[in-house]
N, C-alpha and C positions, 0 to 999 in steps of 0.2 A: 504494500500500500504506500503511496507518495503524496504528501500534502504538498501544494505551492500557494504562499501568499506573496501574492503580486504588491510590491509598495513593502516589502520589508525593509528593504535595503535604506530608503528613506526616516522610516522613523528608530533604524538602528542608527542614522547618519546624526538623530535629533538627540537620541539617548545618549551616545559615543562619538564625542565631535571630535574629540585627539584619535580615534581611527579614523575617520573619516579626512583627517589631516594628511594623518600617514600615509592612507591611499593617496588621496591625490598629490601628493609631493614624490610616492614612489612612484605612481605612475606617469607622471609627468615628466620624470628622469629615466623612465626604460622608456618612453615614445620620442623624446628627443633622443638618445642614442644609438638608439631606431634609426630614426630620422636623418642624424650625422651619416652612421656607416652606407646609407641608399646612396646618402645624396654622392657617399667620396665612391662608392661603386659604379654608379651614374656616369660622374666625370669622367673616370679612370675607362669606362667603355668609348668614348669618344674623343678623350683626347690621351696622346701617348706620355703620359707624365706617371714617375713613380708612386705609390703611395705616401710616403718617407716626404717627400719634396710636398703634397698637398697639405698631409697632415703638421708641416712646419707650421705653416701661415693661418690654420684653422682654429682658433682659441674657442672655448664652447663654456660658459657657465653651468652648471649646474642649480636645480632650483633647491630651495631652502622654505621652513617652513615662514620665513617670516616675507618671503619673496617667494611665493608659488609659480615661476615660469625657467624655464630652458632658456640662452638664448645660443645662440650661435654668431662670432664673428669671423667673417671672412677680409682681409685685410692683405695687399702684397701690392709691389710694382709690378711692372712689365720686364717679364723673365728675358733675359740673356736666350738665345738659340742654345746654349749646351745641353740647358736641359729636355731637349728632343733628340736626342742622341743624334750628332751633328757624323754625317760619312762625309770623307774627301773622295772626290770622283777621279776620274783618271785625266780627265779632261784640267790641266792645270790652271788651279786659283780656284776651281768650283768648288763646292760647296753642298750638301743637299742634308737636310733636315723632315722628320717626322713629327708634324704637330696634332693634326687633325686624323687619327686613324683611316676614317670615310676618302679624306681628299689625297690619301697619297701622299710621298716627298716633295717639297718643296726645294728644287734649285736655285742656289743665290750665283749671281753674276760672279767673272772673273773680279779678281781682287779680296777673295773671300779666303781665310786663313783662322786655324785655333790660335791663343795664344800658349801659354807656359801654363798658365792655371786654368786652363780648358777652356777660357769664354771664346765666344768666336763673333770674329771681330770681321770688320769689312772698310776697305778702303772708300772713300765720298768723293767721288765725281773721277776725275783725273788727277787730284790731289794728293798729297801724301800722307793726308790727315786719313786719322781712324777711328772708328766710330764701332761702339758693340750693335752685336744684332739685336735689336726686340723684338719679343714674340707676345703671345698674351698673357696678362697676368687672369689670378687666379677668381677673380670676383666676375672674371669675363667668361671664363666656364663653369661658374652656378649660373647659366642661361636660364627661360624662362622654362625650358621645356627640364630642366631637372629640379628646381624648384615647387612646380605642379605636380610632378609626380611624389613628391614627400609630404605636400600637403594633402595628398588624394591619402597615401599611405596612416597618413598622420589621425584623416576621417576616419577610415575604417577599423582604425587597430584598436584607437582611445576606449571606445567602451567595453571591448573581450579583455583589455590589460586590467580597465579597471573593474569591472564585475573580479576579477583572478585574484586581484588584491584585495579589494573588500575581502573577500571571501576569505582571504588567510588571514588578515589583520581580526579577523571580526570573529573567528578560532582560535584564539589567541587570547581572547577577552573571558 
């Protein structure tokens, strides 16, 4: 035999406000870490960058009971070309870099060179001057299309995580 009363979870929410704390502060902190590891999976599918190098520039708060939210910042300049694993071609002075997975290597013009500490560097115009490569920074690949899908993620998971917590904090009691 199995009873359900629908509306429990509410007036245990009204009896037990410090569980009801704990849930949403735990669950808050398992859907944002959720949330991070899609979003850095996401990027990592479409653009050729390590995790090590994303996760550098990725700072994430964690919430608190006295501050109930996640937040996530993302923060960086525009990366140097080394870190697309930069090939010399045969063809001398070229250059050819992986940014974008979908598009392929990217060919830079003769005048194109590593230096000593791997950045790779490129001569401006017919001059002698040198200038590094930029490529995208990192705020530029949380596009809108990986952003969307963590929020879509974010809809559907919040209520199975938090019924999961309730449910153990409220065992507990």
């Amino acid at each position: 035999m199995e009873i359900e009363l629908k509306g429990l979870d509410k007036v245990l929410a009204v009896l037990h406000p410090d569980v009801y704390k704990k849930t949403l502060n735990r669950t808050v902190n398992d859907i944002g870490t959720k949330a991070k590891n899609q979003m850095i999976k996401s990027v990592r599918t479409q653009y050729n960058i390590k995790s090590k190098d994303l996760k550098q520039f990725i700072k994430f708060k964690r919430s608190r009971y006295s501050n109930m939210q996640y937040a996530i910042d993302v923060r960086s300049s525009r990366f140097n070309a080394m870190r697309f694993t930069p090939k010399k071609l045969k063809k001398k002075g070229k250059m050819s870099v992986l940014i974008k997975k979908a598009n392929g290597r990217k060919t830079f013009k003769a005048g194109t060179f590593v230096a000593k500490n791997g950045a790779l560097l490129q001569r401006k115009g017919n001059t002698q001057e040198i200038v590094g490569v930029k490529t995208v920074s990192i705020p530029q690949m949380f596009n809108k299309k990986v952003l969307k899908e963590a929020d879509e993620m974010v809809v559907n998971e919040f209520d199975k995580k938090f019924k999961s917590n309730f449910n153990f904090y409220i065992g507990r009691v």
